[in-house]
SEBARO-207158 format. One record per residue (C-alpha): residue number from 0; residue in one letter; y negated, x, z. Coordinates in steps of 0.001 Angstrom, whole numbers, plus 500000, padded with zeros to 6 digits. Each point is the difference from the previous one (the first is absolute). Example, Ala and Ser with C-alpha at 12.3 -4.5 7.8 and 13.67 -1.06 7.14 Angstrom:
{0, 'a', {504500, 512300, 507800}},
{1, 's', {496560, 501370, 499340}},
This chain:
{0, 'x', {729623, 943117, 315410}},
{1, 'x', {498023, 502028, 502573}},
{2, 'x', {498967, 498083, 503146}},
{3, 'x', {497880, 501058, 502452}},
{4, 'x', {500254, 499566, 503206}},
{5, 'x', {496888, 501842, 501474}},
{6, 'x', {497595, 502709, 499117}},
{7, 'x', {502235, 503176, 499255}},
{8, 'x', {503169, 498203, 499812}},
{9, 'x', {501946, 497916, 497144}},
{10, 'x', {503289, 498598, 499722}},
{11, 'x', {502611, 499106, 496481}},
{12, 'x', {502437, 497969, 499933}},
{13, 'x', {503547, 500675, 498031}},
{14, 'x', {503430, 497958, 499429}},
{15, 'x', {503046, 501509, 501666}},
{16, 'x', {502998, 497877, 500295}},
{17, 'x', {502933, 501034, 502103}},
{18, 'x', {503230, 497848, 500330}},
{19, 'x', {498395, 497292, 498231}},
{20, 'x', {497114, 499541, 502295}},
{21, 'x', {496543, 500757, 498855}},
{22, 'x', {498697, 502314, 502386}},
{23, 'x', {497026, 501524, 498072}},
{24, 'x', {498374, 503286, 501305}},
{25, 'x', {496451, 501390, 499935}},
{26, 'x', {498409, 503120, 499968}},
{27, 'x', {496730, 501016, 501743}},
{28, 'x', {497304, 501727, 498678}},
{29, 'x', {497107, 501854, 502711}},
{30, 'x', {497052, 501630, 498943}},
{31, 'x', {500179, 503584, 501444}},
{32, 'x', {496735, 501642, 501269}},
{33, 'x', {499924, 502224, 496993}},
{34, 'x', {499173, 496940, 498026}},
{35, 'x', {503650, 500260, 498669}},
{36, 'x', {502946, 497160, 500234}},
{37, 'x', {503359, 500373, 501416}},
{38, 'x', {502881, 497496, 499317}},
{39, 'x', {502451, 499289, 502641}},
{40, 'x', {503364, 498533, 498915}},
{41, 'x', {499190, 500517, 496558}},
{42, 'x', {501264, 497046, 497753}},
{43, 'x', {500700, 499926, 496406}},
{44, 'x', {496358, 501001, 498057}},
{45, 'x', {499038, 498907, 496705}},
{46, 'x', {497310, 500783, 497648}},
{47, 'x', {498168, 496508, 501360}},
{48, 'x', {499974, 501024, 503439}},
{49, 'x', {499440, 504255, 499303}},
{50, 'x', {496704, 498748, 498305}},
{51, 'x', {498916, 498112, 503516}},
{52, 'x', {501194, 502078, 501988}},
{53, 'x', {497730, 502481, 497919}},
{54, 'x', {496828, 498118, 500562}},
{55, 'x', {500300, 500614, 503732}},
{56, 'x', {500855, 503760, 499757}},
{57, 'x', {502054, 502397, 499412}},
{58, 'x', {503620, 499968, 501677}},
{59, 'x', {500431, 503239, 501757}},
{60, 'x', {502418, 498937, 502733}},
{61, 'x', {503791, 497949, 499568}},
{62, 'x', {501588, 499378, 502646}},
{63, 'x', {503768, 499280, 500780}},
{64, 'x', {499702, 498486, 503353}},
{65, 'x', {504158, 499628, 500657}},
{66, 'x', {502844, 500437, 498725}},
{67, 'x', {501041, 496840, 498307}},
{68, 'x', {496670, 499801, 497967}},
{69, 'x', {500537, 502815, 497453}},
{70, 'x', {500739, 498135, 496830}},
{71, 'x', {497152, 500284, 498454}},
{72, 'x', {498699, 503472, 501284}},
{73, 'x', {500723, 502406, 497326}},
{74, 'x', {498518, 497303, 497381}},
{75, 'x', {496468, 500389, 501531}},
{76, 'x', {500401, 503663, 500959}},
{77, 'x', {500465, 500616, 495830}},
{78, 'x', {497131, 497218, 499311}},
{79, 'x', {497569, 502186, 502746}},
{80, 'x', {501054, 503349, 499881}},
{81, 'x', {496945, 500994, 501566}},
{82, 'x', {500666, 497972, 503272}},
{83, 'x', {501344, 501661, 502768}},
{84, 'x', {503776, 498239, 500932}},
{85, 'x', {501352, 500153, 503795}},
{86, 'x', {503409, 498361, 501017}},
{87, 'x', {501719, 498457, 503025}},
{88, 'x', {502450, 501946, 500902}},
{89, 'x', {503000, 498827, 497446}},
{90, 'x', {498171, 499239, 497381}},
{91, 'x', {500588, 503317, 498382}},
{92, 'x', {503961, 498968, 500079}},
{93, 'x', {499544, 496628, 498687}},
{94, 'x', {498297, 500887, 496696}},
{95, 'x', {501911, 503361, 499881}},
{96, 'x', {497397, 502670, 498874}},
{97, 'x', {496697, 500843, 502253}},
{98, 'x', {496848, 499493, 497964}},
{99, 'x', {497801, 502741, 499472}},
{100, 'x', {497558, 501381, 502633}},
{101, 'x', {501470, 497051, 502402}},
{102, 'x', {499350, 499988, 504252}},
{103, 'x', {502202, 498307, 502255}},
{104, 'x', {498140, 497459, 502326}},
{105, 'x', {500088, 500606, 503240}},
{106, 'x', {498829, 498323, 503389}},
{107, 'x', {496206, 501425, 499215}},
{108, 'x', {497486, 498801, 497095}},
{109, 'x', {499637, 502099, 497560}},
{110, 'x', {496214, 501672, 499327}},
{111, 'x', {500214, 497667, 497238}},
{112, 'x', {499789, 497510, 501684}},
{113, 'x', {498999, 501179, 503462}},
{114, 'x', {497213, 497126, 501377}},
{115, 'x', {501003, 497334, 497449}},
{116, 'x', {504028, 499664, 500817}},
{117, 'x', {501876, 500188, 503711}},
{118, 'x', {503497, 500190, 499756}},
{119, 'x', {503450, 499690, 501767}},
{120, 'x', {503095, 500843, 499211}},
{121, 'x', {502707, 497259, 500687}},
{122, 'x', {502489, 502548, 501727}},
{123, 'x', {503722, 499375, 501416}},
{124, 'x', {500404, 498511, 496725}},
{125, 'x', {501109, 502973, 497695}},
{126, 'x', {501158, 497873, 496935}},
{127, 'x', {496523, 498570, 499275}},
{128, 'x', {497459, 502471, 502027}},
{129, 'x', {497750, 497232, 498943}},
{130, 'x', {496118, 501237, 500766}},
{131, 'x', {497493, 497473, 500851}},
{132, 'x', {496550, 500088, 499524}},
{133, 'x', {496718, 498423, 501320}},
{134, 'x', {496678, 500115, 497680}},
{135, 'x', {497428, 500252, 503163}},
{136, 'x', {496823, 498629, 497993}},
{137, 'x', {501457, 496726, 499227}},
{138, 'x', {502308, 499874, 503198}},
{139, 'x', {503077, 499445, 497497}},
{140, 'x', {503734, 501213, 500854}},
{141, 'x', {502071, 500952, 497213}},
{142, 'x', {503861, 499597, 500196}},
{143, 'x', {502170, 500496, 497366}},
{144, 'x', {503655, 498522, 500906}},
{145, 'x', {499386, 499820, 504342}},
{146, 'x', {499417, 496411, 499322}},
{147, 'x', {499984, 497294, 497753}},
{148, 'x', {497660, 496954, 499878}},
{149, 'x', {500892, 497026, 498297}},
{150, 'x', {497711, 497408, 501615}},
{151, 'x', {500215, 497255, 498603}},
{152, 'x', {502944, 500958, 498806}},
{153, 'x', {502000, 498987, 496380}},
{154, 'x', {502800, 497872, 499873}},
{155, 'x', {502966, 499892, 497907}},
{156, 'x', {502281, 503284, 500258}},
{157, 'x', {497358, 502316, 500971}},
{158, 'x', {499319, 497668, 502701}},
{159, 'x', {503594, 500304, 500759}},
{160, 'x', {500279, 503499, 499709}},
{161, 'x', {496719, 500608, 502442}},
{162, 'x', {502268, 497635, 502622}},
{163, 'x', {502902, 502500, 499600}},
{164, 'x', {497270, 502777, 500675}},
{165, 'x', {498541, 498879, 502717}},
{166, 'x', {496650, 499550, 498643}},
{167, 'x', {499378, 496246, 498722}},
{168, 'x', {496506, 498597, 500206}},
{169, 'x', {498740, 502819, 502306}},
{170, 'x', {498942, 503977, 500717}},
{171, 'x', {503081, 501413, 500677}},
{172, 'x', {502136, 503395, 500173}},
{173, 'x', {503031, 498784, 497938}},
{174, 'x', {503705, 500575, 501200}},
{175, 'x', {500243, 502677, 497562}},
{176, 'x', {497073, 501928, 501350}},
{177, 'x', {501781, 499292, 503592}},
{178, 'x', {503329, 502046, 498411}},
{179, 'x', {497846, 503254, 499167}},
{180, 'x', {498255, 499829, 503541}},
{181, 'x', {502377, 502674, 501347}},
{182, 'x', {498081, 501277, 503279}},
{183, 'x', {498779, 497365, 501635}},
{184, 'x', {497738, 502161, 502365}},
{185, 'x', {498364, 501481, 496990}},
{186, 'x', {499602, 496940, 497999}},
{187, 'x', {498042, 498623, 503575}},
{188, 'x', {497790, 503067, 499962}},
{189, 'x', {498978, 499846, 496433}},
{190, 'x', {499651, 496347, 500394}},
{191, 'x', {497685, 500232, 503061}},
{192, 'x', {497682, 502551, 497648}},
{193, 'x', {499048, 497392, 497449}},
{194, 'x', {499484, 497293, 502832}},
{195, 'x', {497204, 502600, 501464}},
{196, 'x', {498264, 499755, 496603}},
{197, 'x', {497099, 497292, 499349}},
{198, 'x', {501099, 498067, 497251}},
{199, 'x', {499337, 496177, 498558}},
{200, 'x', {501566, 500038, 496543}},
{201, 'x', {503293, 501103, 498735}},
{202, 'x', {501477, 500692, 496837}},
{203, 'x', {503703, 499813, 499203}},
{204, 'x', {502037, 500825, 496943}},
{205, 'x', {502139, 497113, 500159}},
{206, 'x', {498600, 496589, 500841}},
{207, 'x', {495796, 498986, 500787}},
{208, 'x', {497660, 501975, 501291}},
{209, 'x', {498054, 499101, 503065}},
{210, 'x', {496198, 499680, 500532}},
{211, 'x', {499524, 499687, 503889}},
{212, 'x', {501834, 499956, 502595}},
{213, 'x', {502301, 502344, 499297}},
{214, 'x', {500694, 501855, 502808}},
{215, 'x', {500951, 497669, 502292}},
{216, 'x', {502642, 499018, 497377}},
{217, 'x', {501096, 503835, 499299}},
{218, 'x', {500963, 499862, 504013}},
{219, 'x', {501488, 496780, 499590}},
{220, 'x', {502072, 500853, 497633}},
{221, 'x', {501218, 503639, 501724}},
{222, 'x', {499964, 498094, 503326}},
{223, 'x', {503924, 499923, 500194}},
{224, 'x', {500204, 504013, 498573}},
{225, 'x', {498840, 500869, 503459}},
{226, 'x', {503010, 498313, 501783}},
């Protein structure tokens, strides 16, 4: 079910389970200035949620904002043919063929999406090269796997298993994040980047998103990356 969380900017929700804990992820959908729609961390798409999607416009962007959220890329590259794909840089590995007509993301938005998008790119982290977004009308940051946010957070063994990751009933960067954080002094740099940016809201892929008041959490949250 679409959600949206301002003008321009929706949210969907999927089930993703991993080691017996029910994670979930979500993709992002932003209306581009050509009146278009591009989906970032594209999750599985039925014929339910193609026909909304529909009624808001055409999807002429997908996005594959790091490398661990790939899975269900080539799915809604062959459902949208006509949408223009870019990758993280690994992404093209993980699902083992490049799609047609694809562009690599880099640190710069895209004329796509020049004026609607700013982005970073997560270096000194070369296994995810995670790139993070910020949607300027609605002040909203858009992470993909930088942190989760499981506030309140669920109890039971995915309550157990966010303990073991470091991110139980809060915003956090999760230990396993902290393992692909190779260059420090990088990490810092990129980190410092989105802290510049005016933002309020944030949305996640795994956990709640946040209405308010997120930036001074974001920085609470990377406070210890800078040490």
């Amino acid at each position: 079910m679409l959600e949206e969380l301002a003008c321009g900017i929706w949210t969907v929700d999927a089930p993703l389970t991993l080691g017996g804990a029910k994670l979930g992820t979500r993709m992002t959908v932003v209306r581009l200035p050509d009146g278009g729609l591009a989906l970032i961390a594209p999750i599985e798409i039925d014929d339910a949620l193609s026909a909304d999607l529909a009624e808001l416009g055409p999807i002429n962007v997908i996005i594959a904002p790091n490398a661990f959220h790939h899975f269900s890329l080539l799915a809604a590259v062959e459902r949208y043919p006509q949408a223009t794909c870019f990758l993280a840089e690994g992404v093209e590995g993980k699902v083992g063929s490049r799609p047609t007509g694809a562009k690599d993301l880099s640190a710069s938005p895209d004329a796509l999406w020049a004026g609607t998008l700013e982005q970073v790119v997560i270096a000194g982290a070369p296994a995810i090269n995670e790139i993070v977004f910020l949607h300027t009308a609605s002040k909203t940051l858009i992470l993909t796997d930088l942190c989760f946010n499981f506030d309140p957070a669920p109890s039971g063994w995915t309550g157990l298993f966010l303990r073991l990751a470091g991110a139980h009933g809060r915003l956090a960067v999760t230990r396993l994040m902290r393992t692909l954080l190779k260059d420090r002094d990088q990490v810092r740099a990129s980190i410092a980047s989105i802290k510049a940016w005016d933002f309020e809201n944030l949305i996640v892929a795994h956990g709640h998103n946040m209405v308010g008041g997120a930036r001074e959490r974001f920085a609470a949250a990377t406070e210890d990356l800078w040490k």
